[in-house]
C-alpha positions as CSV (number, residue, x, y, z in Angstrom):
1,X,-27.3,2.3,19.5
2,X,-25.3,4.9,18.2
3,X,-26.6,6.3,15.1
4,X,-24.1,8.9,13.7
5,X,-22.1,9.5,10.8
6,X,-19.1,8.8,13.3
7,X,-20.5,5.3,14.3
8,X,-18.9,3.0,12.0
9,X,-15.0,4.8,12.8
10,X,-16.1,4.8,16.7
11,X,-16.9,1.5,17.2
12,X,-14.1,0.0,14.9
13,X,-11.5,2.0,16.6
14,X,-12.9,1.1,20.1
15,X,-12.7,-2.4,19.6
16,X,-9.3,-2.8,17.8
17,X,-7.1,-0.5,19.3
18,X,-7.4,-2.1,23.1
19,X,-6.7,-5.8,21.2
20,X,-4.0,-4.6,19.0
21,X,-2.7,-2.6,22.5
22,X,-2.4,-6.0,24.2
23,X,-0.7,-7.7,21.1
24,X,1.7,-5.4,20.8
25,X,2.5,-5.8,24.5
26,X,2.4,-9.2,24.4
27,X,4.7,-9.2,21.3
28,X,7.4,-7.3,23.4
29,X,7.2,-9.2,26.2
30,X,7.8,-12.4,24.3
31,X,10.5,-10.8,21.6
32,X,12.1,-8.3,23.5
33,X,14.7,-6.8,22.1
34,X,13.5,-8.8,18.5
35,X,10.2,-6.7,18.7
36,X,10.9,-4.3,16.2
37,X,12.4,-7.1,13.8
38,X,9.1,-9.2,14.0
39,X,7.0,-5.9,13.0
40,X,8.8,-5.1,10.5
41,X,8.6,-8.8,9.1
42,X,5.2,-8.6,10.1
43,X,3.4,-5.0,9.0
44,X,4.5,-4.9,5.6
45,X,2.5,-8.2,4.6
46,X,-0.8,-6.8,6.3
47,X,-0.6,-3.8,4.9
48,X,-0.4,-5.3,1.3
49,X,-3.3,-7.4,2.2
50,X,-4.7,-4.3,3.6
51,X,-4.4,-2.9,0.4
52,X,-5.6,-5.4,-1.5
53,X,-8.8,-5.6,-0.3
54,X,-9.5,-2.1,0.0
55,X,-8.5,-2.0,-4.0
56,X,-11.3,-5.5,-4.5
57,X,-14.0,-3.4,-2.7
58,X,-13.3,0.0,-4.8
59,X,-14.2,-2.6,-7.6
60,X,-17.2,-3.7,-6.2
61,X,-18.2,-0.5,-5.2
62,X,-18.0,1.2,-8.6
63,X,-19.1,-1.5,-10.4
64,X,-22.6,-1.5,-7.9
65,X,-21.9,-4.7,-6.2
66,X,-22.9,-3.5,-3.4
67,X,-23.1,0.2,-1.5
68,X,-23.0,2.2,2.0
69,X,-26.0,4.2,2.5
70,X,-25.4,7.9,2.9
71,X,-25.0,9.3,6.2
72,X,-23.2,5.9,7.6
73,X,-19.6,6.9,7.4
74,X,-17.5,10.4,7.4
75,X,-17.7,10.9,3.8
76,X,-13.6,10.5,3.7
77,X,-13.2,8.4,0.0
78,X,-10.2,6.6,-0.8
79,X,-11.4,6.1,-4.2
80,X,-14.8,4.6,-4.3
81,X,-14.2,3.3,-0.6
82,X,-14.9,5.0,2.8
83,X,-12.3,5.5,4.8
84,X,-13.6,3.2,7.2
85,X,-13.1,0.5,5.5
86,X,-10.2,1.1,4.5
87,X,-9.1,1.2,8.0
88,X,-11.1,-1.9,9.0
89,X,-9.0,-4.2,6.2
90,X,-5.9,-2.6,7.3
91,X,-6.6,-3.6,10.8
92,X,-8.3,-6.6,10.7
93,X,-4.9,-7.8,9.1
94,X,-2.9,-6.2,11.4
95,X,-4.5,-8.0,13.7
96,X,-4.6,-11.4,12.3
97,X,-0.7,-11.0,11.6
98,X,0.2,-10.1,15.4
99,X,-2.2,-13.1,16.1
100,X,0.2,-15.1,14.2
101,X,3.1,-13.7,15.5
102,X,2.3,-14.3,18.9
103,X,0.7,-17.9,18.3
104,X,3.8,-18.5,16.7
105,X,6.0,-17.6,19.4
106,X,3.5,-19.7,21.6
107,X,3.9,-22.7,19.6
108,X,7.3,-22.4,20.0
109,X,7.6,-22.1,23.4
110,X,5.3,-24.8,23.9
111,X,7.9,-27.3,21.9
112,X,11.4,-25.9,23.7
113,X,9.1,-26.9,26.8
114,X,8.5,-30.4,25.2
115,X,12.3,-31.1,24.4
């Protein structure tokens, strides 16, 4: 088990950026030359939601809801909020909106196959 100050960033960059790798490359093979149409229908909205959360746990944070203990994160602060976490609600929607991108494009495939 890692136990760093660099743990948290490590593991959530290891694990996202290979999925979000394979969206992405799904999303252009199934768009094609739509691809940059669908992200930019599809990044704003998780970036507001991105947003939004990080601004709900800089709330929860100052108000002593809850806490990270020292020593568990860079020490980067957007406001009250570590930078990690930041990052993790940015792409944790990022990654639920290319998921819905992509199941959408599945559904529809699935019902042009149907017809």
């Amino acid at each position: 088990m890692m136990e760093t100050r660099w743990a948290y960033l490590i593991h959530l960059l290891a694990w996202t950026l290979p999925v979000i790798a394979l969206q992405l490359a799904a999303l252009v093979m199934h768009y094609k030359s739509r691809s940059g149409e669908v992200l930019r229908a599809v990044l704003p909205p998780a970036f507001v939601i991105g947003v939004y959360l990080s601004i709900a746990d800089h709330l929860a944070i100052s108000t002593g809801i809850w806490n990270f203990g020292e020593g568990r994160h860079v020490g980067v602060y957007i406001g009250a909020v570590p930078l990690e976490e930041v990052l993790f609600f940015l792409i944790t929607s990022v990654l639920v909106s290319l998921g819905l991108a992509l199941f959408t494009a599945l559904l529809r495939r699935r019902e042009a196959r149907a017809s």
